[in-house]
Backbone and ligand atoms as CSV (ligand in chain L), in Angstrom:
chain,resi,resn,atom,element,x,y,z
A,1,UNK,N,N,1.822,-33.840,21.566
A,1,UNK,CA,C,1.656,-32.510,22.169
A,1,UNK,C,C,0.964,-31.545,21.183
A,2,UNK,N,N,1.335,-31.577,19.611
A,2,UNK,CA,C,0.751,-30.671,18.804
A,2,UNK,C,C,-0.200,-31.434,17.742
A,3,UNK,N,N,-1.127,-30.852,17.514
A,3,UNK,CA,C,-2.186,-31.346,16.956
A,3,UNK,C,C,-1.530,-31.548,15.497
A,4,UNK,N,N,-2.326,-32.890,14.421
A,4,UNK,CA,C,-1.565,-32.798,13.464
A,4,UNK,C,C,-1.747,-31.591,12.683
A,5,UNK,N,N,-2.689,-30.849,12.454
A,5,UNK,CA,C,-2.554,-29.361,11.584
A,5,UNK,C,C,-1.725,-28.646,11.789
A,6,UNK,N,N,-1.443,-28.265,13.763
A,6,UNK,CA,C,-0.424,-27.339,13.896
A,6,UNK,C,C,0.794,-28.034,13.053
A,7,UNK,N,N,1.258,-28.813,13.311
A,7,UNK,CA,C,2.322,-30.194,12.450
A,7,UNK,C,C,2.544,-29.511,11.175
A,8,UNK,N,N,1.153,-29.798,10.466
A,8,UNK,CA,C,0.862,-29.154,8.782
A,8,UNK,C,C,1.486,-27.891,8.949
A,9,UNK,N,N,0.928,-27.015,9.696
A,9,UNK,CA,C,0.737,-25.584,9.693
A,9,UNK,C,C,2.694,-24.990,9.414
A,10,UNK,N,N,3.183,-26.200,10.432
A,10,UNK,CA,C,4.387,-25.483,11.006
A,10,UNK,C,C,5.643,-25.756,9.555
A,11,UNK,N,N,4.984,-27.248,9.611
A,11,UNK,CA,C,6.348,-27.720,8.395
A,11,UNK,C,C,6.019,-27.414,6.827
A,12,UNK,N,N,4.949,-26.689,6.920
A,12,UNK,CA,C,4.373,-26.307,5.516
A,12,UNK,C,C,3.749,-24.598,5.514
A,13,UNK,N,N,4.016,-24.006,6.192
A,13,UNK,CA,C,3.360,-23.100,6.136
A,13,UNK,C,C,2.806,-22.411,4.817
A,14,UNK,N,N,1.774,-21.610,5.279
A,14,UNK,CA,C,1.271,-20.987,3.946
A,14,UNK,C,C,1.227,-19.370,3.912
A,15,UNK,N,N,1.407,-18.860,2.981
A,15,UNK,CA,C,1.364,-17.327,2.907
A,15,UNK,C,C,2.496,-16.885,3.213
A,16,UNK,N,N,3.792,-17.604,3.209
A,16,UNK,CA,C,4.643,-17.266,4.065
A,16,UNK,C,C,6.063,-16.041,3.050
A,17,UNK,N,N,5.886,-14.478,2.768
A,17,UNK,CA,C,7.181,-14.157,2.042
A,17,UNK,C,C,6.499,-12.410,2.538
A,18,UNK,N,N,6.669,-11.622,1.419
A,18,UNK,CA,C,6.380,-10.075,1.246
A,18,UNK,C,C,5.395,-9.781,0.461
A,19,UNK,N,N,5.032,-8.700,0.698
A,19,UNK,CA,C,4.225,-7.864,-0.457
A,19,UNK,C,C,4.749,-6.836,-0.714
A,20,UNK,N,N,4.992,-6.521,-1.775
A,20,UNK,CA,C,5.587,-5.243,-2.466
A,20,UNK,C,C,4.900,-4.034,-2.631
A,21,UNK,N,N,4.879,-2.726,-1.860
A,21,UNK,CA,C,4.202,-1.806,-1.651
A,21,UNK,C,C,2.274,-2.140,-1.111
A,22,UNK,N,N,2.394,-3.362,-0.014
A,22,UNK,CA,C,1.633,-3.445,0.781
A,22,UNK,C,C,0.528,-2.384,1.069
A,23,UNK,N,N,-0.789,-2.412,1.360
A,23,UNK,CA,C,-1.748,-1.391,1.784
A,23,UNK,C,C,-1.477,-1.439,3.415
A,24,UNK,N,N,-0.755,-2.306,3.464
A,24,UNK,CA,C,-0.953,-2.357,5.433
A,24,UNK,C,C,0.133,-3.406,5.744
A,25,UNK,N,N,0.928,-3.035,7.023
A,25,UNK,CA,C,2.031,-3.658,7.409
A,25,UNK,C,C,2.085,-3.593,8.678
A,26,UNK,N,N,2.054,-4.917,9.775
A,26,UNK,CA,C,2.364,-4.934,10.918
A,26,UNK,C,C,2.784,-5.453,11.545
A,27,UNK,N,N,3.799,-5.326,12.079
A,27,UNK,CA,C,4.657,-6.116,13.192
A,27,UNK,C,C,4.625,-5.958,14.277
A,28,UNK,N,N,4.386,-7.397,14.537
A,28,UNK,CA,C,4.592,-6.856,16.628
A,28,UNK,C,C,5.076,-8.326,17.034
A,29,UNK,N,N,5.747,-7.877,18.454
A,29,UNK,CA,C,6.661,-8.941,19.182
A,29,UNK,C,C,6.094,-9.178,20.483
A,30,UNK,N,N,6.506,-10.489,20.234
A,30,UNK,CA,C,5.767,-10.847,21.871
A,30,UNK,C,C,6.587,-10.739,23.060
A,31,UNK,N,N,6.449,-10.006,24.367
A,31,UNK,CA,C,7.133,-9.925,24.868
A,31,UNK,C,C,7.421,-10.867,26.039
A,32,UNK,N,N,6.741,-12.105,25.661
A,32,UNK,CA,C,7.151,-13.296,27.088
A,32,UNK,C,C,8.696,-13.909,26.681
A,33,UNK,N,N,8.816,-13.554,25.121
A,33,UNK,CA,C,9.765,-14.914,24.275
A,33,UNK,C,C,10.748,-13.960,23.509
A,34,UNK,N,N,10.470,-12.699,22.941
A,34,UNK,CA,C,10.883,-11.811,21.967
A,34,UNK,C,C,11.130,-12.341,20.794
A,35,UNK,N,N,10.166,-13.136,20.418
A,35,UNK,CA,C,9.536,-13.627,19.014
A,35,UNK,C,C,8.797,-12.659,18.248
A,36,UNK,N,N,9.343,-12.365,16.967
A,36,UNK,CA,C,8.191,-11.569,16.165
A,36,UNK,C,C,7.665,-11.935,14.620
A,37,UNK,N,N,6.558,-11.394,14.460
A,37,UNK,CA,C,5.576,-11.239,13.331
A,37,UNK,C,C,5.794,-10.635,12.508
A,38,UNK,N,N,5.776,-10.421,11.375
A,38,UNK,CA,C,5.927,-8.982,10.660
A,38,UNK,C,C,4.153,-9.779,9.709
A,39,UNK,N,N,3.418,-8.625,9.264
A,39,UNK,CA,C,1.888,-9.240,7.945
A,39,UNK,C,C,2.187,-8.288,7.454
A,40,UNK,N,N,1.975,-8.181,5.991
A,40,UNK,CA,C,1.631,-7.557,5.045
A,40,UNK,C,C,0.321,-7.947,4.290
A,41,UNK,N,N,-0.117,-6.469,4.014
A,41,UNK,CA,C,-1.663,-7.244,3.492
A,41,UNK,C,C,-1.839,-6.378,2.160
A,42,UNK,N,N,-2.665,-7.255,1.343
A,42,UNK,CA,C,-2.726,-6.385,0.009
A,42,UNK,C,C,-4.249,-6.161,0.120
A,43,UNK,N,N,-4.573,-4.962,-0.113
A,43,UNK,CA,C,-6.421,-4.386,0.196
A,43,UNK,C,C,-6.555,-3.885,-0.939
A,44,UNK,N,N,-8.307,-4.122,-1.590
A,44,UNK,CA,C,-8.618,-3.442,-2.634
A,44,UNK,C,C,-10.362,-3.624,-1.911
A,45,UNK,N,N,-10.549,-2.364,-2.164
A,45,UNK,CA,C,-12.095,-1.797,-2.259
A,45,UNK,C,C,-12.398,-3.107,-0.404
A,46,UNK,N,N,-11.650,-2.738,0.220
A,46,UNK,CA,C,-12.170,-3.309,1.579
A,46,UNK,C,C,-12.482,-4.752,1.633
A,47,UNK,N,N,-11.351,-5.364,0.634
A,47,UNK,CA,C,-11.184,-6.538,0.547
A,47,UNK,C,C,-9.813,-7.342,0.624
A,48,UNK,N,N,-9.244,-8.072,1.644
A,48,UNK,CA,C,-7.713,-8.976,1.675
A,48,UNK,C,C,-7.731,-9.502,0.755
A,49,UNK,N,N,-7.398,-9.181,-0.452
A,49,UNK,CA,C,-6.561,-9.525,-1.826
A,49,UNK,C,C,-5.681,-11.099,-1.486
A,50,UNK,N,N,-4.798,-10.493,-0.442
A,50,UNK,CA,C,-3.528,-11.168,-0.442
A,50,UNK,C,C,-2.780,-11.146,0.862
A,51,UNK,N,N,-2.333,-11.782,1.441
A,51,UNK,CA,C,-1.756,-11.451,2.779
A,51,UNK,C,C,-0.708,-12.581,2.948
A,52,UNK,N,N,0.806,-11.987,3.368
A,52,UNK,CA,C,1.759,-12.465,3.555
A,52,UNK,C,C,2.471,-12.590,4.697
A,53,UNK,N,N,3.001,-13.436,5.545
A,53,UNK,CA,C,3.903,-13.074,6.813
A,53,UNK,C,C,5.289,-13.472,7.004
A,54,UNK,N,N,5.688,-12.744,7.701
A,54,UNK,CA,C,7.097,-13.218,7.756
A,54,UNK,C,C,7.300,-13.629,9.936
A,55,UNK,N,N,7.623,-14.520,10.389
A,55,UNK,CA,C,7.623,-15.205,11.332
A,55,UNK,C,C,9.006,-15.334,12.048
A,56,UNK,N,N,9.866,-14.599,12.550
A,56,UNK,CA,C,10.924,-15.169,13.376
A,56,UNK,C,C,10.652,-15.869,14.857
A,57,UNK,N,N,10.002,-16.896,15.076
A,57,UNK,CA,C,9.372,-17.597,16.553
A,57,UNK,C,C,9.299,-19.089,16.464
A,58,UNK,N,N,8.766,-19.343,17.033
A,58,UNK,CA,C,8.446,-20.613,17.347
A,58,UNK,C,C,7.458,-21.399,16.292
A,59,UNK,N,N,7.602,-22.478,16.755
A,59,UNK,CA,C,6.909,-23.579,16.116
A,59,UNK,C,C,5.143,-23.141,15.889
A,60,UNK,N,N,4.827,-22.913,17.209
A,60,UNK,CA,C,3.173,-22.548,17.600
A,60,UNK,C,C,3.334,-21.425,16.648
A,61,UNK,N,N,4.202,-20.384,16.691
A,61,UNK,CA,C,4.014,-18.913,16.278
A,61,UNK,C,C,3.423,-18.888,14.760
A,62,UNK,N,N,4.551,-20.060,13.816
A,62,UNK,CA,C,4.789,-20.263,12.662
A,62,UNK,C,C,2.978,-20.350,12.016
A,63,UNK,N,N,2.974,-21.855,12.514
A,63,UNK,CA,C,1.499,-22.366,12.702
A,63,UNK,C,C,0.441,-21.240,12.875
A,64,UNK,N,N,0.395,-20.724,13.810
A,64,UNK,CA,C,-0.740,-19.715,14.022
A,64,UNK,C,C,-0.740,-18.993,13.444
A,65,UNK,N,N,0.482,-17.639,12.381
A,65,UNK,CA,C,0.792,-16.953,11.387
A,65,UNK,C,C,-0.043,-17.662,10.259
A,66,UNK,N,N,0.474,-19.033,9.819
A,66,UNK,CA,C,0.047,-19.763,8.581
A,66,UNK,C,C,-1.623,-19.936,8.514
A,67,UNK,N,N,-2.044,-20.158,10.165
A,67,UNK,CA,C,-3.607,-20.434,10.026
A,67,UNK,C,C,-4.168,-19.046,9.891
A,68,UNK,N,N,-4.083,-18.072,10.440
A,68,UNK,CA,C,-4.507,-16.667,10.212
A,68,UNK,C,C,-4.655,-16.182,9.146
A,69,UNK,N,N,-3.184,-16.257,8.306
A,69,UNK,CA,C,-3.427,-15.289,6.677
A,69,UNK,C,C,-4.432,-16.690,6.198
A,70,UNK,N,N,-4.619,-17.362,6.189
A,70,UNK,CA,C,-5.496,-18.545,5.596
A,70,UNK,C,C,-7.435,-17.714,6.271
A,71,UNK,N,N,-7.110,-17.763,6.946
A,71,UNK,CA,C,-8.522,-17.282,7.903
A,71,UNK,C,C,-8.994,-15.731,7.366
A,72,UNK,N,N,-7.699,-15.208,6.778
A,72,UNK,CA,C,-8.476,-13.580,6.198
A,72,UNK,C,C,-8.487,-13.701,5.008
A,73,UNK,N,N,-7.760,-13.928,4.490
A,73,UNK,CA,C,-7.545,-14.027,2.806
A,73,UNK,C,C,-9.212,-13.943,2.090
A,74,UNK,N,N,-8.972,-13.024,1.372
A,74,UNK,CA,C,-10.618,-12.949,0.706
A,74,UNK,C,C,-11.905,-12.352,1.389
A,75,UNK,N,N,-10.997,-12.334,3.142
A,75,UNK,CA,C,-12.565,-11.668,3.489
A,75,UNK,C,C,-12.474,-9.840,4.007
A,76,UNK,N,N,-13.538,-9.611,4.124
A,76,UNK,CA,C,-13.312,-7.918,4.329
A,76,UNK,C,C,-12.537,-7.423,5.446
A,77,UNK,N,N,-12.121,-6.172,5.470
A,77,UNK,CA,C,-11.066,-5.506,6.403
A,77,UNK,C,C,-11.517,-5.510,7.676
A,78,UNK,N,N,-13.253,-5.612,7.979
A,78,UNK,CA,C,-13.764,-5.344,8.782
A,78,UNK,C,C,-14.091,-6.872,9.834
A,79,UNK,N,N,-14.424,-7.847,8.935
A,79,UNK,CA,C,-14.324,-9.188,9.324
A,79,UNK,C,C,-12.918,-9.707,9.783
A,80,UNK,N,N,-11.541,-9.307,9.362
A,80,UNK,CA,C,-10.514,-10.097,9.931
A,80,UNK,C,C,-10.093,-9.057,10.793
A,81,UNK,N,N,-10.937,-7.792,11.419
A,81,UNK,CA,C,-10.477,-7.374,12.579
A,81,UNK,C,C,-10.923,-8.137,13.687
A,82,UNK,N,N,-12.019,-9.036,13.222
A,82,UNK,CA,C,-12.862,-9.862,14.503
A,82,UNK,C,C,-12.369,-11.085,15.040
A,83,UNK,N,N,-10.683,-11.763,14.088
A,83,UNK,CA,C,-9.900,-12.755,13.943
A,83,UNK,C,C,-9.279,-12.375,15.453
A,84,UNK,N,N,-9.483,-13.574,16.538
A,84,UNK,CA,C,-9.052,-14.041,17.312
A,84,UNK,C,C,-8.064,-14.887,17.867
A,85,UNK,N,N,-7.342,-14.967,18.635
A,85,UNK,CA,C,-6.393,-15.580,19.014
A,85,UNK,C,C,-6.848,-17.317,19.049
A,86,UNK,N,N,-7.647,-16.705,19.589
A,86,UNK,CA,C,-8.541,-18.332,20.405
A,86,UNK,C,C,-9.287,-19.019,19.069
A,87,UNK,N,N,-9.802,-18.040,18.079
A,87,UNK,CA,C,-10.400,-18.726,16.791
A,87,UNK,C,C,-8.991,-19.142,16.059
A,88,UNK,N,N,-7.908,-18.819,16.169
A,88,UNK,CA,C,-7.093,-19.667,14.995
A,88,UNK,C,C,-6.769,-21.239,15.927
A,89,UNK,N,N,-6.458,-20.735,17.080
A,89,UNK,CA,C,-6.062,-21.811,17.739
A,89,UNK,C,C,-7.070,-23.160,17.703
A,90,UNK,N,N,-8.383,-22.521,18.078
A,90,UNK,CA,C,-9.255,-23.325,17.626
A,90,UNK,C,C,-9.223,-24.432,15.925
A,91,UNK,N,N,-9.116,-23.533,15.270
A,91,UNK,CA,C,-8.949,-23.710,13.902
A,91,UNK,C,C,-7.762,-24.748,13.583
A,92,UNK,N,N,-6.812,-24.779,14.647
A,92,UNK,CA,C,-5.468,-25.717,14.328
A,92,UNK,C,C,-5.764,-26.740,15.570
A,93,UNK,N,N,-6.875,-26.991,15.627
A,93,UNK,CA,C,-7.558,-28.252,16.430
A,93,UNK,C,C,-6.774,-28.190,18.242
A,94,UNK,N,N,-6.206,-26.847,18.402
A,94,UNK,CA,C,-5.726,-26.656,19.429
A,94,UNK,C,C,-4.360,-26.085,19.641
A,95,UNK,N,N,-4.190,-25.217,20.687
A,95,UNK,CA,C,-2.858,-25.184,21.177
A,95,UNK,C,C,-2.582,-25.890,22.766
A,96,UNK,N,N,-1.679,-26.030,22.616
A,96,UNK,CA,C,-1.003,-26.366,24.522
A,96,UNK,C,C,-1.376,-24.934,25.180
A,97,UNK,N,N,-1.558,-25.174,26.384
A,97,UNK,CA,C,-1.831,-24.068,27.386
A,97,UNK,C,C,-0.697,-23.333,27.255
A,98,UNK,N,N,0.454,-23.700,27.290
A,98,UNK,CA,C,1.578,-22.716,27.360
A,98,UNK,C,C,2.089,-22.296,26.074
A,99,UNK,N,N,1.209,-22.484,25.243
A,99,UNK,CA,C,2.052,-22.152,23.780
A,99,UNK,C,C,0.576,-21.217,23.598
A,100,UNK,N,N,-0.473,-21.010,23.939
A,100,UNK,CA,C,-1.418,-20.006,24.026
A,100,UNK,C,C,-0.832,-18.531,23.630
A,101,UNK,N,N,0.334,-17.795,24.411
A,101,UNK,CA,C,0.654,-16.475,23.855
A,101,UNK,C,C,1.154,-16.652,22.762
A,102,UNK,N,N,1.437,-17.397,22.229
A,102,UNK,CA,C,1.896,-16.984,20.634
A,102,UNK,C,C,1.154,-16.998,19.733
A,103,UNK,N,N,0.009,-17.593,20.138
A,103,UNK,CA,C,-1.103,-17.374,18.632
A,103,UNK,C,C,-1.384,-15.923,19.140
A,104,UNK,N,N,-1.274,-14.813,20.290
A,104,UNK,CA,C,-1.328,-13.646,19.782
A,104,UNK,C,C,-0.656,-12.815,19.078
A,105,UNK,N,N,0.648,-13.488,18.801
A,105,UNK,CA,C,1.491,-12.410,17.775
A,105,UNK,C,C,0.532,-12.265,16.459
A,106,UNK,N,N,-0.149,-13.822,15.790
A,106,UNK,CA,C,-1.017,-13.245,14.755
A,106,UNK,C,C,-1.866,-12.587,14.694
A,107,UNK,N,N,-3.073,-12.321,15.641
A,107,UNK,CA,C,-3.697,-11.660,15.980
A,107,UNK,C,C,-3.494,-10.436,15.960
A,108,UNK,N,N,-2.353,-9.852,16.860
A,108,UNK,CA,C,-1.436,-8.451,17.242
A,108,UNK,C,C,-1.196,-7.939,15.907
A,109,UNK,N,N,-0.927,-9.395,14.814
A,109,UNK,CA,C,0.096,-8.478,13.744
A,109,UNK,C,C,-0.931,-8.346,12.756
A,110,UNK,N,N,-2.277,-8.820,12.466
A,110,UNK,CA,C,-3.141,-8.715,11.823
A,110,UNK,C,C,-3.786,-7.534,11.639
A,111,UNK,N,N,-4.314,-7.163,13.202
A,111,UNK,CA,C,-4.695,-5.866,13.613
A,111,UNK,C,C,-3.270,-4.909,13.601
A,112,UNK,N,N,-2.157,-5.129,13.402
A,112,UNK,CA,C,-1.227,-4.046,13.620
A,112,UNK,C,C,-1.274,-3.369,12.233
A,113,UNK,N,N,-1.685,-4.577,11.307
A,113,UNK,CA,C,-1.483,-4.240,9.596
A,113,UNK,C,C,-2.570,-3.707,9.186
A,114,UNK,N,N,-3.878,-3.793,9.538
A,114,UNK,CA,C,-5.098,-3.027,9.482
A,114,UNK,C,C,-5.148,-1.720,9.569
A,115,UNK,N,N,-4.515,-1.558,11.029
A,115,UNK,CA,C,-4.425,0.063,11.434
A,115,UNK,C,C,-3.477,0.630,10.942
A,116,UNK,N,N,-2.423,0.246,10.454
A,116,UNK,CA,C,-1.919,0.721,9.134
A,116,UNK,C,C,-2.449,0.661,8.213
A,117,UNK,N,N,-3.170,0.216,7.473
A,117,UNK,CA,C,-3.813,0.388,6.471
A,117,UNK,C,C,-4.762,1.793,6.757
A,118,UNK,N,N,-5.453,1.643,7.700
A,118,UNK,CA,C,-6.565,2.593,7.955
A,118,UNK,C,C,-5.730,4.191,8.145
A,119,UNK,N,N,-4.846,4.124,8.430
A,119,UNK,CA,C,-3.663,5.236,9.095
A,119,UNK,C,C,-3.904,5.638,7.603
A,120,UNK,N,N,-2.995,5.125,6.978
A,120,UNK,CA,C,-2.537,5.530,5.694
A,120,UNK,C,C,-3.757,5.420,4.345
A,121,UNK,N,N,-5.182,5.136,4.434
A,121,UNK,CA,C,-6.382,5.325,4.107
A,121,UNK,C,C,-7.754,5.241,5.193
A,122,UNK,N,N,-7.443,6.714,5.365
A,122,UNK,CA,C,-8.860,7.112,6.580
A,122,UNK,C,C,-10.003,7.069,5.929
A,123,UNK,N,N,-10.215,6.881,4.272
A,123,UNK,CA,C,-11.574,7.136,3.891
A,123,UNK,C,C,-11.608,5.774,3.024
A,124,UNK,N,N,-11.040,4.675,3.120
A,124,UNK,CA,C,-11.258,3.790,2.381
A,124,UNK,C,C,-12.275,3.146,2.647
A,125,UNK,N,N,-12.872,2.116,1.946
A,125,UNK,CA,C,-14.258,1.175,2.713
A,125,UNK,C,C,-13.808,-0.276,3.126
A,126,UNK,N,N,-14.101,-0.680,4.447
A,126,UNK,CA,C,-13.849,-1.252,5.312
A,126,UNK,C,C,-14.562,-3.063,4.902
A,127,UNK,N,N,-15.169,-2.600,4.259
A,127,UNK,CA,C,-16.133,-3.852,3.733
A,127,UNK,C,C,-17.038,-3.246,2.609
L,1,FES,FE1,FE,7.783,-17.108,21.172
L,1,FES,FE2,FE,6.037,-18.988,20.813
L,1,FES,S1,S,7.723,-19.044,22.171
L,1,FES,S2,S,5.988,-16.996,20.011
């Protein structure tokens, strides 16, 4: 049913704890399952330093969290706003049709941690 990466993704995850006084923090819950996300991201000069998550969900959720901070890490603030649901899923050689809403909690929580960032630096550079 799950591709072997999601497999990787789930029983190994990566990026997975806190950041300590974070540039950007976002959590959001999905509301089919009431599974949630929490990202923390570390930004310098409009660049993901570092990005951490914390995951209370599912198997898919875990996985898709782990492929995401992997997918921004290193690239600009402005590029991992363009991080898709459908590109991580892609990226973990697939999800099941019904496990589809949960790769948006990463997505949701990616962009939730951005616009915190941007909230709390309106004049920073984006890239
Ligand atoms: Fe809740 Fe997958 S069932 S995120």
């Amino acid at each position: 049913m799950y591709s072997e990466k999601v497999m990787d993704h789930f029983s190994n995850p990566r990026n997975v704890g806190e950041i300590e006084n974070a540039s950007g923090v976002g959590t959001v819950g999905n509301a089919k399952c009431g599974d949630i996300m929490k990202i923390f991201l570390d930004i310098e000069n409009g660049i993901i330093k570092d990005v951490k998550f914390k995951t209370f969900g599912c198997g898919a959720a875990i996985a898709t969290s782990s492929m995401a901070t992997e997918m921004i890490k290193g690239k600009t603030v402005k590029e991992a706003l363009t991080l898709t649901n459908k590109a991580v899923a892609e990226a973990l050689d697939g999800l099941p049709e019904v496990k589809m809403h949960c790769s948006l909690l990463a997505e949701e929580a990616v962009k939730a941690a951005i616009d915190d960032y941007i909230a709390k630096n309106p004049d920073a550079p984006l890239e």
